[in-house]
C-alpha positions in Angstrom: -53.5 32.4 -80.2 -50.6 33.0 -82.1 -46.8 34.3 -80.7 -47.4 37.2 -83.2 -50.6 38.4 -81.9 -49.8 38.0 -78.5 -46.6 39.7 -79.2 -48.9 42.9 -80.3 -50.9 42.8 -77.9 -48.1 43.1 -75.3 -46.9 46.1 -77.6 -50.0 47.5 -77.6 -49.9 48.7 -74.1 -47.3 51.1 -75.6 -49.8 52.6 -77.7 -51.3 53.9 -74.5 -48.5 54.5 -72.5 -48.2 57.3 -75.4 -51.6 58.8 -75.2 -51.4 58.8 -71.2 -48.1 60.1 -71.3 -48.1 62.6 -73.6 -51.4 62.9 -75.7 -50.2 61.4 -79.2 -48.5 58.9 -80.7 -51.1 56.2 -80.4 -51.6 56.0 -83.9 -47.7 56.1 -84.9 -47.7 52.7 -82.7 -51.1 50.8 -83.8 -50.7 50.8 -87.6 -47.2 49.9 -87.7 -48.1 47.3 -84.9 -50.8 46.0 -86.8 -49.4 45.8 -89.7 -45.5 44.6 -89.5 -46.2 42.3 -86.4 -50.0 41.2 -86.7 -49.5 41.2 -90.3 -53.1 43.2 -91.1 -52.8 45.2 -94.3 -52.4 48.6 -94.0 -55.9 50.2 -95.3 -57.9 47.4 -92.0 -55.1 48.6 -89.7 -55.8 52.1 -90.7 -59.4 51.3 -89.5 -58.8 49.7 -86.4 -56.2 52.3 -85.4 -58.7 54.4 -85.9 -61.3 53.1 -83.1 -58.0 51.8 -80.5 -57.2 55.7 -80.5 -60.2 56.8 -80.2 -61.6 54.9 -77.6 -57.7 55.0 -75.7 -57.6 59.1 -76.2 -61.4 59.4 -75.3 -60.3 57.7 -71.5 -57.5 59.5 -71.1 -59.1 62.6 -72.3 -61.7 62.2 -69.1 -59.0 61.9 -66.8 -57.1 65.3 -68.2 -60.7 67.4 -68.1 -61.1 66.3 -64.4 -57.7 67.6 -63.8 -58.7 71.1 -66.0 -56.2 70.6 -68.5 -58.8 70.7 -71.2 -59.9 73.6 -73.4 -62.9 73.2 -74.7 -64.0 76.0 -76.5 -60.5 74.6 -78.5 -61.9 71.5 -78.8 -65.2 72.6 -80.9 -62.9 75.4 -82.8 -60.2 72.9 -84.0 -61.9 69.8 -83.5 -64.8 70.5 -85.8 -63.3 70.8 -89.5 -60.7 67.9 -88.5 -64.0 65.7 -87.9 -65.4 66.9 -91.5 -61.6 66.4 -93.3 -61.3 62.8 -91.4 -65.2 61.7 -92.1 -64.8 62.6 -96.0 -61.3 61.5 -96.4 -62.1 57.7 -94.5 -65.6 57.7 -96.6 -64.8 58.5 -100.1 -60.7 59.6 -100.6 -59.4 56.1 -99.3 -62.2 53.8 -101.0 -61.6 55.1 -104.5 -58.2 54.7 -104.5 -57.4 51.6 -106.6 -55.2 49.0 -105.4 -52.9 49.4 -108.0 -52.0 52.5 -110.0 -50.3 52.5 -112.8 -48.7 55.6 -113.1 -46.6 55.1 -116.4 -46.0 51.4 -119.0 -43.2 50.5 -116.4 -44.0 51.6 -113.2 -46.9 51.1 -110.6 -48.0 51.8 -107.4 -49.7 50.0 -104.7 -52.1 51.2 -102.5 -50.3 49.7 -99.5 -47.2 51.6 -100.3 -48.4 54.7 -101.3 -50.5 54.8 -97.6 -47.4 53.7 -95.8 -44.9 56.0 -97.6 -46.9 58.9 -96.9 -47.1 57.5 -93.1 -43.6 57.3 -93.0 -42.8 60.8 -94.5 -45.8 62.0 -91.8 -43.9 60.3 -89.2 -40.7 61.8 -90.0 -41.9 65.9 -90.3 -43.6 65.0 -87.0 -41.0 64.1 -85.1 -38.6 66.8 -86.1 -41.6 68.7 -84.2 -41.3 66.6 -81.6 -37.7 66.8 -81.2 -37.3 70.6 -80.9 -38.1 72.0 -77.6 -41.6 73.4 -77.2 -42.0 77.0 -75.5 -44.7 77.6 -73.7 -47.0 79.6 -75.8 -47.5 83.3 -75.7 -50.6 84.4 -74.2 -50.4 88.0 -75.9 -50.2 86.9 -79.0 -53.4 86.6 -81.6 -55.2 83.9 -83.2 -56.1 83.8 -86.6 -59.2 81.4 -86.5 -59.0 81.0 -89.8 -55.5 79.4 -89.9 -56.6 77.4 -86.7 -59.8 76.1 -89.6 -57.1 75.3 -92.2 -55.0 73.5 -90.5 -58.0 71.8 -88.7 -58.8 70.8 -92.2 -55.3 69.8 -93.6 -54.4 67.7 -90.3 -57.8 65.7 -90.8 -56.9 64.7 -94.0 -53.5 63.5 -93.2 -55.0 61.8 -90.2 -58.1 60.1 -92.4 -55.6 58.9 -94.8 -53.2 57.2 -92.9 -55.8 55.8 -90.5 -53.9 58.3 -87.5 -55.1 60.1 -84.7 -52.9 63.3 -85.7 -52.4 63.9 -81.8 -48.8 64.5 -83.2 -49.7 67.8 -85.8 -52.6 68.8 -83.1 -50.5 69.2 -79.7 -48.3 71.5 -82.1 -50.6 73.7 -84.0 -52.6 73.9 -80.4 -49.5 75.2 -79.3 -48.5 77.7 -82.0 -51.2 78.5 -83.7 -54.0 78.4 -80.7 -51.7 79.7 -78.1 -52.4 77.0 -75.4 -49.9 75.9 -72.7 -48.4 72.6 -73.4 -50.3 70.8 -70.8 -53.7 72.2 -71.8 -52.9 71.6 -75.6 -52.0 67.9 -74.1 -55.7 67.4 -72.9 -57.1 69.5 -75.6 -55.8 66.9 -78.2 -56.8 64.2 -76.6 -60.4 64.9 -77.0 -60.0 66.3 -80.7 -58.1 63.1 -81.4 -61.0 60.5 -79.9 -63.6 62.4 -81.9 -62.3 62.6 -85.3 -60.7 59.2 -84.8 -64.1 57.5 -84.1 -66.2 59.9 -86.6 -63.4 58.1 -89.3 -64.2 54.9 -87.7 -67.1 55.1 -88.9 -66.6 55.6 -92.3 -64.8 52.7 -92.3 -67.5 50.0 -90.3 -69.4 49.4 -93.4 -66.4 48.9 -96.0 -63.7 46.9 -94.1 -64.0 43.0 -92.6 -63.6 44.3 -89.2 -62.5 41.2 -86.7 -64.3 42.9 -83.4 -62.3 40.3 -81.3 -59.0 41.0 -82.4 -60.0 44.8 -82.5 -61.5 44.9 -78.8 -58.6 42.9 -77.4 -56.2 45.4 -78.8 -58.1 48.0 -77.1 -58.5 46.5 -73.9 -54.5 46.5 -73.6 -54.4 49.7 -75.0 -56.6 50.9 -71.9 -54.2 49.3 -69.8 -51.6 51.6 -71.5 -53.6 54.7 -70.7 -53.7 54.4 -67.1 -50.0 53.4 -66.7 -49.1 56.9 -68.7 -51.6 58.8 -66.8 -49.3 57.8 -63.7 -46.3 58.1 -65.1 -47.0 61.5 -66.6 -47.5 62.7 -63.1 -44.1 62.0 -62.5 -42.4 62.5 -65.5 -41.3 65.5 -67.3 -43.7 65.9 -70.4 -41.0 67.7 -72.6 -37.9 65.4 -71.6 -40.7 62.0 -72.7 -41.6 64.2 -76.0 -37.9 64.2 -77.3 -37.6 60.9 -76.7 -40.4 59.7 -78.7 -39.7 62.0 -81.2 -36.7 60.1 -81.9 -38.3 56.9 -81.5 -40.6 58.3 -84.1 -38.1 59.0 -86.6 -36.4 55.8 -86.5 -39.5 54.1 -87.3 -40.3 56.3 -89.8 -36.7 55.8 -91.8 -37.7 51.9 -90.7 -41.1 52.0 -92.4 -39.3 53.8 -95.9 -37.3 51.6 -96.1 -38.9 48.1 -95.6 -41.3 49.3 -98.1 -39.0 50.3 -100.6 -37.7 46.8 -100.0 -40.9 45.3 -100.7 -41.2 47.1 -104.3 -37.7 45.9 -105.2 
């Protein structure tokens, strides 16, 4: 085994330590792990992100709804047109996009970098999210179903098309737009992000070379992640951990831009 994969292996712990710790993130770890340190191009990472979160959020998930921190009624409500948006946008959307498009005689665009600039740009609205504090939401307030729908929908997308589990836009718009308490909207993603995550999985199974080994083993240390952050969130304040991804986020978003821009140059 090479230094490189068992270098992301070690870092893949992190990936649960996120979902344990604060219900997303997972994603914003795997693909860039996967691809910058296990050197798996960007569309396959997508796919294995895809299952690693899944199967990592699903086993945290259990562990939140024995503790009663998960909604759900939410889960169905929100979860449902993120699972259609994901399913359609990992079956058809990410296929037919060519490898190269050329966009005019003297410029061109590769698939690679078009899915990692957008993951970047994702990566860096998110963790200006992630960085402001997060109120507790107001119980008296509303909610518009339909809004909670669209931006089911819109978050799927984004999620299908970068290969993420979109914990990072859920646990907000559960938040703000569902009116759930932090914690709750915490557990709540979880389960939204294993479903959608593995429903996209699948889309991907019977189009991408998937190298099960490599995949599993990447899991397995995620898992080992998970129950580390499930411990740690017990004793950790989930708001002071949030900021500090949040800028962790953001650095590797600028980091991602960058080095891609560097590799059109």
């Amino acid at each position: 085994m090479e230094i490189q994969q068992l270098i992301g292996y070690g870092l893949a712990v992190l990936v649960g330590i996120s979902l344990g710790l604060i219900g997303s993130g997972g994603s914003i770890l795997s693909v860039p792990i996967l691809v910058y340190v296990m050197g798996i191009q960007p569309v396959l990472a997508a796919a294995y992100s895809l299952f690693v979160v899944g199967i990592s959020a699903l086993v945290s998930g259990v562990q939140k709804a024995k503790d009663g921190l998960v909604d759900f009624k939410k889960v169905l409500a929100f979860g449902l047109p993120t699972l259609v948006a994901v399913f359609l946008t990992r079956k058809i959307i990410v296929p037919s996009i060519p490898e190269t498009m050329e966009l005019t005689d003297h410029f061109s665009l590769s698939k690679r970098l078009l899915i990692m600039t957008v993951f970047a740009v994702v990566m860096i609205l998110a963790s200006w999210k992630m960085i402001r504090p997060m109120k507790e939401a107001q119980t008296h307030q509303s909610v518009n179903s339909l809004t909670i729908s669209l931006a089911g929908l819109a978050i799927g997308f984004v999620a299908g098309f970068v290969g993420a589990g979109g914990g990072f836009l859920i646990v907000p718009a559960l938040l703000f737009l569902a009116n759930t308490p932090i914690k709750k909207a915490i557990g709540t993603s979880l389960f939204i992000v294993a479903l959608q995550s593995l429903i996209g999985f699948l889309g991907d199974v019977s189009q991408q070379p998937i190298d099960f080994t490599l995949m599993l083993t990447f899991t397995g240390c995620s898992l080992l992640g998970v129950v580390l952050g499930n411990r740690l969130s017990k004793v950790i304040s989930g708001e002071k951990m949030r900021t500090i991804f949040g800028y962790f986020v953001l650095c590797m978003g600028i980091y991602i831009l960058i080095k891609e821009i560097g590799f059109t140059s």
